[in-house]
C-alpha positions as CSV (number, residue, x, y, z in Angstrom):
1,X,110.5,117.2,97.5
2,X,107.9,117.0,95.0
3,X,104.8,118.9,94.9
4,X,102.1,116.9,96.5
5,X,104.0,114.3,97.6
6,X,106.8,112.3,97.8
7,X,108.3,109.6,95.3
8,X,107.8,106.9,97.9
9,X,104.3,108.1,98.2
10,X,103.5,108.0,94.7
11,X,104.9,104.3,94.8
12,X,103.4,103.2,97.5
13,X,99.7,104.5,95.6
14,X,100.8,102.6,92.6
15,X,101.5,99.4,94.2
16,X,98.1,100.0,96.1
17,X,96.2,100.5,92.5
18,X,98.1,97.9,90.8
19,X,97.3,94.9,93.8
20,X,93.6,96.1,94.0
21,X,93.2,95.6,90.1
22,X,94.8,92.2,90.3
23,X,92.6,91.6,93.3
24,X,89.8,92.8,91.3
25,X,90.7,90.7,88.1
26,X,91.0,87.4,90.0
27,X,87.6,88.1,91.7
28,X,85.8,88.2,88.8
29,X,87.8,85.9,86.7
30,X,89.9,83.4,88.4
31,X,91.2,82.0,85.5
32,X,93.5,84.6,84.3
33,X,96.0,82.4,85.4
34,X,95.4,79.5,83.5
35,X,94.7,82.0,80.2
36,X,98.3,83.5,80.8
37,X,100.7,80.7,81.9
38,X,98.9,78.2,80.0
39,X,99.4,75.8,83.0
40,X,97.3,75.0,85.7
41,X,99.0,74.2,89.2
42,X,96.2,73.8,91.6
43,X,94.7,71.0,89.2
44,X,91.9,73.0,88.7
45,X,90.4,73.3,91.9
46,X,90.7,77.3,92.3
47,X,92.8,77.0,95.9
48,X,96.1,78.8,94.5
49,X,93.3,81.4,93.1
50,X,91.8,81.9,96.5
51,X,95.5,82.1,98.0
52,X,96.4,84.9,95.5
53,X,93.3,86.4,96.3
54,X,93.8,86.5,100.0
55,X,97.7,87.4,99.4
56,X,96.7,90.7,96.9
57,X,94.0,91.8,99.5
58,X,96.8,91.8,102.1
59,X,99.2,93.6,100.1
60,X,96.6,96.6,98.9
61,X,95.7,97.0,102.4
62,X,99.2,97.2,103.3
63,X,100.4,99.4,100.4
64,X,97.2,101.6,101.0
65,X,98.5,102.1,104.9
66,X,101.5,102.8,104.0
67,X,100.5,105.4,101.6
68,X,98.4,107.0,103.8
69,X,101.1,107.2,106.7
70,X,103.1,108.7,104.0
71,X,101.0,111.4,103.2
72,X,100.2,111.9,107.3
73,X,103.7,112.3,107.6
74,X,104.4,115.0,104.8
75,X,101.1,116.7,106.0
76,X,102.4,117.2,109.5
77,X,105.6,118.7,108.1
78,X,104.0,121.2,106.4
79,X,102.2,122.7,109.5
């Protein structure tokens, strides 16, 4: 085991930063989407922006839960 944590841990943190910049990104410009595919699927109408919105908050929450569980468990270990 690694010193402050384990691999899964440090995954599970990095999937947690990597959603909540996404999640971030799409807040303040929902057409990232449109800039980086070049197409737009919704017709313009910002729904499949609001989805991904909705479906990166869920996933940092998740990842962030899971994180912390993580580090609970390793914690409780140690004592």
């Amino acid at each position: 085991m690694r010193k402050g944590g384990t691999t899964r841990f440090w995954i599970e943190v990095a999937l947690a930063l990597v959603t909540a910049g996404l999640f971030v990104l799409t807040l303040v410009s929902r057409e990232w989407i449109e800039l980086l595919l070049g197409v737009s699927p919704d017709g313009g109408d910002g729904s499949l922006e609001w989805a991904i919105v909705g479906v990166l908050l869920v996933a940092t929450l998740t990842f962030t839960l899971l994180a912390r569980a993580e580090w609970r468990r390793l914690q409780a270990r140690r004592t």
